[in-house]
N, C-alpha and C positions, 0 to 999 in steps of 0.2 A: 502561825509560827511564833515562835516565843524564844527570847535571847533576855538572858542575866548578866550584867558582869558584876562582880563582889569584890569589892574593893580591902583593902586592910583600912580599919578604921572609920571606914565611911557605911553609910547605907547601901545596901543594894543596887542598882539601877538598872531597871527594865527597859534593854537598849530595843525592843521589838517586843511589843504587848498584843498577843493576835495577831498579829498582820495577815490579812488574806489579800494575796497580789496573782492576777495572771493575766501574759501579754499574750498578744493574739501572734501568729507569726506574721512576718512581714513587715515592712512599713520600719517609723521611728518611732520610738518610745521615750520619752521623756519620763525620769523619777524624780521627784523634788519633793524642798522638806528645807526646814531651817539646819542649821548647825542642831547636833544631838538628836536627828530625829528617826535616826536611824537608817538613812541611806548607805551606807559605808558598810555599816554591820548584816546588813540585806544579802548585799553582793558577796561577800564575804563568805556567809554561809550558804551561799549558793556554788560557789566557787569549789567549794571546800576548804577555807582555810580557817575557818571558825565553825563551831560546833553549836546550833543552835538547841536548845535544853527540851523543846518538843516540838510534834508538825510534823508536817510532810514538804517537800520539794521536789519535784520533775525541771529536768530542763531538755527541752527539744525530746520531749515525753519518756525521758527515762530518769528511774528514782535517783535522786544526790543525798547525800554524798556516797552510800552504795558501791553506786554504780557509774560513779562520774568516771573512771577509766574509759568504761566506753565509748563516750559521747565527748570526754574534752578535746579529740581534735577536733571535732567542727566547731569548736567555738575560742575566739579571739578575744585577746582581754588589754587592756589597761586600766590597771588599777592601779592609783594614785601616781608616785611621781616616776617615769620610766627609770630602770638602772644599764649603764652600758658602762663599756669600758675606754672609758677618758681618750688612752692613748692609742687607739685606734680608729681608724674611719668611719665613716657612717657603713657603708657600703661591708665593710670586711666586721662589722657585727652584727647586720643582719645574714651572712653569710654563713657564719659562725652557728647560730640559732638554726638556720635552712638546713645545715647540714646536719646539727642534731634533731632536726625533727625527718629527715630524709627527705626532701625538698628539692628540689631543682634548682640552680644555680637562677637561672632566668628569672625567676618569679623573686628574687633580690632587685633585679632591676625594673621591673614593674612594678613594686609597688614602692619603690622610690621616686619613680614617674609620678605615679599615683597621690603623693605625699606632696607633691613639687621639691624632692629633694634630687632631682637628678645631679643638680651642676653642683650640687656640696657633697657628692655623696662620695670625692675623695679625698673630704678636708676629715680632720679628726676630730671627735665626738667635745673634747675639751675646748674645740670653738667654737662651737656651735651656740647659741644664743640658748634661751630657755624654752623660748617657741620651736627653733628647730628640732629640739630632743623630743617636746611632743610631738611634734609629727612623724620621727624616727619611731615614737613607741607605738601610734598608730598604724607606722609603715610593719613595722613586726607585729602587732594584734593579725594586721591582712595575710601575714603571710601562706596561713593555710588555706586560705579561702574559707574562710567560714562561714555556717549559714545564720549565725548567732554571733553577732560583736556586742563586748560589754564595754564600755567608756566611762570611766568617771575623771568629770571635768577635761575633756579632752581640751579644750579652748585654751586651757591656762595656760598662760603666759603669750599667747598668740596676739600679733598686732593685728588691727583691723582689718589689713588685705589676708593676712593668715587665718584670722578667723572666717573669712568670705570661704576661702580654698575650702577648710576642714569643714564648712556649712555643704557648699555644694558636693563635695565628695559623697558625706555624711547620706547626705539625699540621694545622691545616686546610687550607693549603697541600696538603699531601704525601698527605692524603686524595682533594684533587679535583684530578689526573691533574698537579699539578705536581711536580718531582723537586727536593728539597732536599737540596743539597750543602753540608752542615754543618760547618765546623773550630773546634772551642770546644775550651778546657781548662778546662772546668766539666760536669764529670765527672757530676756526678748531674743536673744538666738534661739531658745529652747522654743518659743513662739511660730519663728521664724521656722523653724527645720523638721517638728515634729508631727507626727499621724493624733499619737495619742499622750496625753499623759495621766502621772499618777501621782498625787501628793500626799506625803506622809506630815505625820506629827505625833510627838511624843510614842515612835514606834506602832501607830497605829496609822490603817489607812484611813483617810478624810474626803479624797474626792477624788474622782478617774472619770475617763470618756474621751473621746473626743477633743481636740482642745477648742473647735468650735462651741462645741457642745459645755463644756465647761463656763465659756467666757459668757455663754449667754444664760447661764444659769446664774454668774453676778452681777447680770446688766442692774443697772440700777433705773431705770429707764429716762436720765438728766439730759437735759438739752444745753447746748452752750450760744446765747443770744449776743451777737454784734449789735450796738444802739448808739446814736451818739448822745447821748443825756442818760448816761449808765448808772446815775446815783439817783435822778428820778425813776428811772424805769426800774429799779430794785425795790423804791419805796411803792409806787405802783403795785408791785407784782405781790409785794409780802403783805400789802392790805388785803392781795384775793385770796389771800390763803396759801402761796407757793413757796418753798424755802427755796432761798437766791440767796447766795455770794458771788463777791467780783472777785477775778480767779489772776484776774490781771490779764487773762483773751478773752475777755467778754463777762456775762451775766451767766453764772452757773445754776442751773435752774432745775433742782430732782424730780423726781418722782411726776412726771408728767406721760399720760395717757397720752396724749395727741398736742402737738407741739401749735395745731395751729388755735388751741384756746389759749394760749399763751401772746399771740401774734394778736388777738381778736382783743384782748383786755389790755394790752398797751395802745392799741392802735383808737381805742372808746375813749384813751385820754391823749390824741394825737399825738401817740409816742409811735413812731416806724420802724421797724428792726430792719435791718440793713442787711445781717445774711443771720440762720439759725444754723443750726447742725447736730444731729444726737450724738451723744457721747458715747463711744466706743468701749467697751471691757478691754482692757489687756491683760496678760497673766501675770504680770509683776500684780499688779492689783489685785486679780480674783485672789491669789497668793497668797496676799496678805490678809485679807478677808478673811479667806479660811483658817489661815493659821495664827491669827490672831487671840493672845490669851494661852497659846500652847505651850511655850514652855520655851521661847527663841533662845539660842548660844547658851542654854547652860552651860555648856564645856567637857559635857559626858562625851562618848563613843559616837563616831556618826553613823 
């Protein structure tokens, strides 16, 4: 898929260069990408409301934009920042929506349950903090039951215990046969909550699988050594050939095959390690890694 936008004055800019993307059903899907990298513009033209210049797209296997009439009620959306109306309830504007989409009164109050907006759901929307309006917009994305939810940045503005709620929902979702189509740059929830992901850059895809699978694709295979004489044992270790920094929790120690010739070459100059430990991938890091050199916050289209 291929997306242009043409600016007056300016260059071109190729918000999606090829992107070939597809999520399996089921589970959560994490999309990630710096600023400009075209997450935003993805959704968008999937949705229908941007026109991508060539490609093809299916969503829940029928062609878009075509044919999106058919298929967009089963699918649930929040994209970017929810809009309601100020001086009405939480409750009396997803009602509002229920009734235009022909909906049952009830399924208003379940998935305000659902959101943890029961006990505000008769204050009005112009109280509500900025976390509780995302969860309002995620309690109206639920409303159809869909078998495809689309989220971008649903977290935002959520405090800690708000962000737990929206994580475990999220998951329960994606456990009972709904497909969560996730775009956050909140890298360790996306960690936390996700089956799979997919990272983009400069409109191009970069890396997908698994996110197990991903992270161990950037292990670097570094170990982190406890010692107490940590300015000898660095000089030790970088005379056998090991790149070591002190990381300030210990002797950060790369590219080691087997952590106990490490233990074996300090120990020949009775130096003891006290505890080791391999050093973990996370996705903030594989992240960087990969999209390192791509083109971060230009300030184009996302």
């Amino acid at each position: 898929m291929r997306k242009t936008y043409r600016r007056r004055g300016k260059k071109p800019k190729a918000a999606l260069d090829g992107l070939e993307l597809v999520v399996e059903e089921g589970g959560v899907h994490g999309f990630l990408g710096p600023n400009g990298s075209g997450k935003t513009t993805t959704l968008r033209c999937l949705l229908g409301l941007a026109r991508a210049d060539s490609g093809s797209m299916r969503l829940l296997g029928t062609d878009v934009p075509s044919a999106l009439p058919t298929v967009v009620g089963d699918v649930g959306v929040l994209l970017e920042s929810p809009a309601f109306f100020p001086a009405y309830t939480g409750r009396l504007n997803l009602r509002l929506l229920a009734t235009a989409a022909s909906l049952p009164e009830q399924r208003v109050d379940e998935v305000m349950e659902l959101v943890g907006l029961r006990d505000a759901a008769a204050e009005r929307v112009k109280g509500y903090s900025l976390g509780m309006r995302q969860r309002l917009g995620i309690a109206a994305a639920l409303l159809k039951r869909p078998k495809l939810l689309v989220l971008d940045e649903p977290s935002n503005g959520l405090d800690p215990a708000g962000m737990k709620e929206v994580r475990e929902l999220l998951r329960r979702l994606g456990d009972d046969d709904v497909t969560v189509f996730l775009s956050s740059h909140l890298l360790a929830e996306v960690q936390q909550i996700c089956d799979d992901v997919t990272i983009l850059a400069r409109g191009k895809y970069i890396a997908g699988g698994r996110v197990a699978d991903v992270l161990a694709a950037q292990a670097t295979g570094a170990i982190r050594v406890g010692i107490g004489d940590a300015p000898r044992a660095a000089q030790v270790l970088r005379a056998a050939g090991f790149q070591v920094t002190d990381d300030g929790q210990g002797l950060l120690v790369d590219q080691v095959p087997d952590g106990a010739v490490v233990v074996r070459t300090l120990a020949e100059q009775q130096l003891y390690v006290s505890w080791l430990m391999p050093v973990q991938a996370d996705l903030e890091q594989a992240f960087l890694n990969l999209t390192e050199g791509s083109g971060l916050d230009e300030g184009g289209p996302a």
